[in-house]
VEXLUM-845061 format. One line per 5 residues: number of its first residue (from 0); their letters; for each residue x, y, z of C-alpha. Coordinates in nm, 2 decimals, always signed. Example, Ala and Ser with C-alpha at 12.3 -4.5 7.8 and 13.67 -1.06 7.14 Angstrom:
# VEXLUM-845061
0 = AS = +1.23,-0.45,+0.78  +1.37,-0.11,+0.71
//
This chain:
# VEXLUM-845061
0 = XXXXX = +3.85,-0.92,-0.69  +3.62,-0.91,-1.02  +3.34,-0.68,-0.94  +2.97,-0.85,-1.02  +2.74,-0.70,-1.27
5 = XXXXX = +2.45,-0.80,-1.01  +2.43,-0.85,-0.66  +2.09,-0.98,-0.47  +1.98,-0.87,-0.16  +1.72,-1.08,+0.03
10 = XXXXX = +1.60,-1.20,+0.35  +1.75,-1.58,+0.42  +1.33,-1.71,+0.42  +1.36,-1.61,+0.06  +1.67,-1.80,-0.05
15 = XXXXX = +1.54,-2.03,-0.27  +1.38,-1.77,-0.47  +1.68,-1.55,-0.48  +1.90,-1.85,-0.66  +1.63,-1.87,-0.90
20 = XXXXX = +1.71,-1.50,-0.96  +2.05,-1.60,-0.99  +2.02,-1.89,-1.20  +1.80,-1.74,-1.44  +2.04,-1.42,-1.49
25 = XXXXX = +2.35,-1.61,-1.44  +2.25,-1.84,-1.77  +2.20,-1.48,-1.92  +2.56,-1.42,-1.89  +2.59,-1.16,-1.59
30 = XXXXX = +2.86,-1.23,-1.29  +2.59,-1.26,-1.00  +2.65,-1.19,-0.59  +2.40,-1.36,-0.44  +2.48,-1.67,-0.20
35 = XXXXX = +2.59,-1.58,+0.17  +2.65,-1.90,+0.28  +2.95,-1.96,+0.12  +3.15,-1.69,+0.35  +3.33,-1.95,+0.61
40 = XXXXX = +3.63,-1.83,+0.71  +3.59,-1.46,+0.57  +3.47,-1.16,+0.73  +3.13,-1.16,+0.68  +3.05,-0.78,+0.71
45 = XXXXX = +3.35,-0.67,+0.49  +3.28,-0.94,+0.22  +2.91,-0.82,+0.19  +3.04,-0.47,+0.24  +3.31,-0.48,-0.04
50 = XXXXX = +3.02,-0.67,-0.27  +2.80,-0.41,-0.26  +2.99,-0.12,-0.32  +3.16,-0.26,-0.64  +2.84,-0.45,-0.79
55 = XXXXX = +2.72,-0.29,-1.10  +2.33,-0.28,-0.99  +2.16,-0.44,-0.68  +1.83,-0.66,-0.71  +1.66,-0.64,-0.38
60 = XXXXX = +1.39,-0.88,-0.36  +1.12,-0.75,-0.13  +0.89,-0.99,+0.02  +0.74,-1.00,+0.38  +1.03,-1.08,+0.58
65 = XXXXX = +1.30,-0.87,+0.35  +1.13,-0.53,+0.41  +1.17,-0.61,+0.79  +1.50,-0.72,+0.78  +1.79,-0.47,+0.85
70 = XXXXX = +2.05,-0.58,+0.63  +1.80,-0.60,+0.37  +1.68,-0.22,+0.46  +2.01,-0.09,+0.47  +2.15,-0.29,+0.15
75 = XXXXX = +1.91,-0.12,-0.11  +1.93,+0.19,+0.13  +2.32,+0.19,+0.00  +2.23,+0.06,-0.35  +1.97,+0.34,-0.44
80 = XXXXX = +2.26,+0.64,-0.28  +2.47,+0.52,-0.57  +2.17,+0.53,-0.81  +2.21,+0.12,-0.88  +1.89,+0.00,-0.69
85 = XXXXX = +1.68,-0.22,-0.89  +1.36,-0.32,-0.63  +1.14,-0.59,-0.72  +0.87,-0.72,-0.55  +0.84,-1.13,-0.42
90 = XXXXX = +0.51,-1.12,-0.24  +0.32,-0.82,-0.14  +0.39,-0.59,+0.10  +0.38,-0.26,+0.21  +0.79,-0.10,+0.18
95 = XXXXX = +0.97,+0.07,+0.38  +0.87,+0.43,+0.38  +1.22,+0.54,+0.23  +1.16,+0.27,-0.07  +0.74,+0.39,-0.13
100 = XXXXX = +0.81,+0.59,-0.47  +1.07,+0.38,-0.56  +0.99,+0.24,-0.95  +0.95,-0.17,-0.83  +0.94,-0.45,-1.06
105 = XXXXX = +0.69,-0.72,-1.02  +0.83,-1.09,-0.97  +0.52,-1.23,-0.74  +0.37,-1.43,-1.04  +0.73,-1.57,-1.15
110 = XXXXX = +0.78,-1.94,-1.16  +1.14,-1.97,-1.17  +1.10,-2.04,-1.51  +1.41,-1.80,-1.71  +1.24,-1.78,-1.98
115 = XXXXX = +0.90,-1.63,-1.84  +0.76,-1.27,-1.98  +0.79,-1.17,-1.61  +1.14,-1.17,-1.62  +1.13,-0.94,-1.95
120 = XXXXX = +1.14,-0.60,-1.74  +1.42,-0.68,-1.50  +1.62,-0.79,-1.74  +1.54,-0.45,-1.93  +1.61,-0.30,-1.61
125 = XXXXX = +1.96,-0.45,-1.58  +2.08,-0.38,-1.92  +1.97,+0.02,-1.90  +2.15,+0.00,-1.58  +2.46,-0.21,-1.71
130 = XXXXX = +2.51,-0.18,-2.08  +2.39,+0.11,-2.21  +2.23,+0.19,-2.57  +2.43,-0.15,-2.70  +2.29,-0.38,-2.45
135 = XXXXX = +1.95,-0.23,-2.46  +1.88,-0.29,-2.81  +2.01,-0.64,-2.71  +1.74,-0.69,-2.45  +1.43,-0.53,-2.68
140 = XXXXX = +1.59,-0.83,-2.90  +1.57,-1.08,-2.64  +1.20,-0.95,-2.53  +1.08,-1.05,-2.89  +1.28,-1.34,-2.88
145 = XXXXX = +1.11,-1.42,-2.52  +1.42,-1.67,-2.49  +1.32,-1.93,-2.73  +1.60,-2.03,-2.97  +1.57,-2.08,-3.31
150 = XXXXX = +1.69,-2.40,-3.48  +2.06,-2.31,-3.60  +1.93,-2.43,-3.97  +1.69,-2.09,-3.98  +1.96,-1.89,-3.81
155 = XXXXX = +2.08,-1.68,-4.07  +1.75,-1.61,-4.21  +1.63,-1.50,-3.88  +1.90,-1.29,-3.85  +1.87,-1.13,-4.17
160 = XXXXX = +1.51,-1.11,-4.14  +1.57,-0.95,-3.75  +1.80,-0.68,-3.90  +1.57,-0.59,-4.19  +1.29,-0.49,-3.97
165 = XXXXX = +1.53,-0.29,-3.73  +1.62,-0.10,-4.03  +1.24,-0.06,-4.11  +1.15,+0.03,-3.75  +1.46,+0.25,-3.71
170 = XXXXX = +1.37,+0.45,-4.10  +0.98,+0.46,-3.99  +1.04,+0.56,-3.58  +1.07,+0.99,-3.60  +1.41,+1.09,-3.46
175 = XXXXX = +1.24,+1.19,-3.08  +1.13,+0.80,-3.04  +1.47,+0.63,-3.14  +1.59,+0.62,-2.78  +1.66,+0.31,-2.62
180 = XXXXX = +1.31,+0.19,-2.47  +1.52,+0.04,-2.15  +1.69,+0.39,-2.15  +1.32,+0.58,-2.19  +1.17,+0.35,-1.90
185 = XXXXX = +1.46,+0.42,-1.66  +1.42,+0.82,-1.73  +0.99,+0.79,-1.67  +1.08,+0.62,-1.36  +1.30,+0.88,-1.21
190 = XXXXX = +1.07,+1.20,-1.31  +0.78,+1.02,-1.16  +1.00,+0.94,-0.82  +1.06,+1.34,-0.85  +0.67,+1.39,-0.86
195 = XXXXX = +0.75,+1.56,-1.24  +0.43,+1.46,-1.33  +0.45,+1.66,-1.69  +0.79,+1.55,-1.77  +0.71,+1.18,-1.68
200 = XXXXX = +0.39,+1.14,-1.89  +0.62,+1.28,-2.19  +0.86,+1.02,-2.12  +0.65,+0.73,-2.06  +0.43,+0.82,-2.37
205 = XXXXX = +0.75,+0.77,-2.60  +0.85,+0.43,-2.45  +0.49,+0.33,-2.46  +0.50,+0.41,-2.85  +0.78,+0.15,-2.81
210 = XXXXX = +0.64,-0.10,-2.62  +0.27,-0.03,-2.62  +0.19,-0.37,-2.36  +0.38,-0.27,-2.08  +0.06,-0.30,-1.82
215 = XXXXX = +0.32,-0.11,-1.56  +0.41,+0.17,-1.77  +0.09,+0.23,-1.85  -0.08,+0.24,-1.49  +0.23,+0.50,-1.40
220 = XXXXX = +0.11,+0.71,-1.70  -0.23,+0.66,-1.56  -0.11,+0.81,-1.23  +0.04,+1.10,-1.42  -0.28,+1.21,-1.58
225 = XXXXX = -0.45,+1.21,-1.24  -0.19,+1.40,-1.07  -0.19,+1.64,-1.36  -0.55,+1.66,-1.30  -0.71,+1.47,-1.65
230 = XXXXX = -0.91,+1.21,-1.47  -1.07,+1.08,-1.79  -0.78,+1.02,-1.96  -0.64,+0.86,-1.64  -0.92,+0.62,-1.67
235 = XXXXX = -0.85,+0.52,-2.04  -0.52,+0.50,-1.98  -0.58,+0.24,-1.66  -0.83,+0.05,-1.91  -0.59,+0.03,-2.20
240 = XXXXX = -0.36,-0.17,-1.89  -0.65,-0.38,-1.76  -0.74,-0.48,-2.16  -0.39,-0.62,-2.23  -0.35,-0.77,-1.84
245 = XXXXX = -0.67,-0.82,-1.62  -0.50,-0.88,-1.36  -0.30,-0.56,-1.31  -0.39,-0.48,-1.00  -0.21,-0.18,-0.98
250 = XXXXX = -0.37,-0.02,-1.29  -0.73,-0.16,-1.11  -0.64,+0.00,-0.74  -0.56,+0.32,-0.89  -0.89,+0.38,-1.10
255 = XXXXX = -1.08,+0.31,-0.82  -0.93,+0.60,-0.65  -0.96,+0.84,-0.95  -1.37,+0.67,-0.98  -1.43,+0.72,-0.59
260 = XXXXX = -1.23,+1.02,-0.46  -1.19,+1.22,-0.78  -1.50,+1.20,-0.93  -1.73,+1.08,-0.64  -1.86,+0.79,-0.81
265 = XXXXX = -1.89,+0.55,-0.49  -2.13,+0.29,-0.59  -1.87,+0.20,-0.93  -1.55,+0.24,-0.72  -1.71,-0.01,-0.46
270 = XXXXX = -1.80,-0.29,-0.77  -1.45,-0.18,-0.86  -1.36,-0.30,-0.55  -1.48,-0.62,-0.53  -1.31,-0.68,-0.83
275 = XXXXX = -0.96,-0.58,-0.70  -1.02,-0.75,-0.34  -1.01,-1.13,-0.58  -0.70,-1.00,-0.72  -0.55,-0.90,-0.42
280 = XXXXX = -0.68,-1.08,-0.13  -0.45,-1.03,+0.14  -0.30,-0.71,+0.03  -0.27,-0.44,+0.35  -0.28,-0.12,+0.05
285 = XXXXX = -0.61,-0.28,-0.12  -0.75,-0.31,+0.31  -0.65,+0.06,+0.37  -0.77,+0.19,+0.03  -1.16,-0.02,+0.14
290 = XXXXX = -1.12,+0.18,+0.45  -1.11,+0.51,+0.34  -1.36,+0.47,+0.08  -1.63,+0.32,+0.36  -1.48,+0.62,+0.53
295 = XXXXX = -1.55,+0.85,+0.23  -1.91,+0.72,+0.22  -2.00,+0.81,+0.56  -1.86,+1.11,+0.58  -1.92,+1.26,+0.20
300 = XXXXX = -1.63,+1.44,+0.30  -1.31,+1.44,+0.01  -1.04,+1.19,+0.09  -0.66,+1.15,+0.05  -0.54,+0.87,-0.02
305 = XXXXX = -0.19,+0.78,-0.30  -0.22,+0.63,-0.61  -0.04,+0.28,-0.57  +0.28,+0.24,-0.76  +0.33,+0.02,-1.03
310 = XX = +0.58,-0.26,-0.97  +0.63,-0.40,-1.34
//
């Protein structure tokens, strides 16, 4: 049997969205596991068993009903003990302890359309995880190229044109920053999981040089500044995210914490909070986080509480 480059986990509420998934990366040109229905007459645990061990990476698509769901739970607990979990988030909701500090993609705003920008970091994802340096100057290709093709007439030009400015970039990018961005990303992500905060703002600093709009990247850096204890530059850094996206909510949810438990300034982290409660109406962390800072104010006692992690 022909091992798949991806396999999806999900809950079966969620199916239509996970053959969207499917669709989208199957038309990239990756061998996809996704659709459990289509196991009559075959062992059902073993198939799903075998699937998983031999796929290349597995997308788990976290939603409401996925991060209650055992199979789901145990799937990306098996995928992430062979280091090939790729988590991305489909509504929100609070993981699975185990799954918390876990670097998760953000897929809540996606259409189903495959050639949306949201689909730009899980594809990075997947070609870090599956191709190596190769692939992932493929995919900083394909980011540009946001999937739009070029009439076949302007081909060549484009071509020539594409390779001139990689030799630009490449001559004009110092040695240190010539890493494969998809590569740099993946490496951020696992220092921050290991609380490295030093090691992880270094990291994310030289992919940002490479992709300075990454609004997720930028609100992890943020997080790294506070836990390294330069609150001011945590704020700019959360700003720089909230200028390109204003509707990061992550970058949003974490100033408020460094604005009213770090630096005490409860009045701003409450307008702040306003602010982030029409971004996130129904999210349980944005309920808890507006609980401890009432709590904060009536006690004027310091408070605890994470900075939330950046799914994109």
């Amino acid at each position: 049997m022909i091992m798949a480059d991806v396999f999806i986990s999900y809950a079966r509420e969620n199916r239509a969205m996970a053959e969207s998934v499917a669709n989208a990366l199957a038309a990239d040109g990756y061998s996809v596991w996704w659709d459990r229905e289509i196991l009559a007459g075959e062992s059902f645990d073993q198939v799903i068993e075998h699937e998983l061990d031999q796929a290349g990476c597995v997308i788990v698509l976290w939603s409401q009903d996925s991060a209650s769901s055992e199979w789901v739970r145990s799937e990306a607990a098996a995928a992430a003990e062979r280091g090939v979990l790729v988590p991305a988030f489909i509504e929100q909701v609070r993981l699975p302890l185990e799954f918390r500090r876990k670097h998760t993609l953000d897929l809540t705003s996606w259409n189903g359309d495959r050639n949306a920008p949201e689909l730009a970091p899980l594809r990075r994802a997947l070609e870090a995880r599956l191709r190596g340096d190769e692939a992932g100057r493929k995919a900083e290709v394909e980011k540009e190229g946001a999937g739009e093709r070029w009439p076949r007439i302007s081909l060549l030009l484009a071509t020539l044109l594409i390779l001139s400015v990689a030799l630009w970039a490449f001559l004009a990018t110092p040695a240190t920053h010539r890493s494969n961005s998809g590569e740099l990303l993946a490496q951020a992500n696992k220092l921050f999981d290991q609380h490295k905060w030093q090691e992880a703002k270094q990291v994310y600093i030289r992919y940002l040089d490479l992709d300075p709009r990454d609004t997720s990247a930028l609100s992890d850096l943020g997080v790294c500044y506070r836990e390294l204890g330069d609150f001011e530059t945590a704020l700019t850094t959360f700003d720089r995210a909230l200028d390109i996206k204003a509707d990061s909510w992550q970058a949003l949810y974490n100033k408020i914490i460094v604005v009213g438990f770090d630096q005490n300034h409860l009045d701003h982290a409450k307008e702040l909070l306003k602010r982030l409660r029409e971004l996130q109406a129904n999210n349980p962390d944005v309920e808890r986080l507006a609980e401890a800072l009432a709590k904060r104010e009536e006690t004027a006692e310091k408070g605890s509480v994470p900075p939330a992690r950046s799914p994109s």
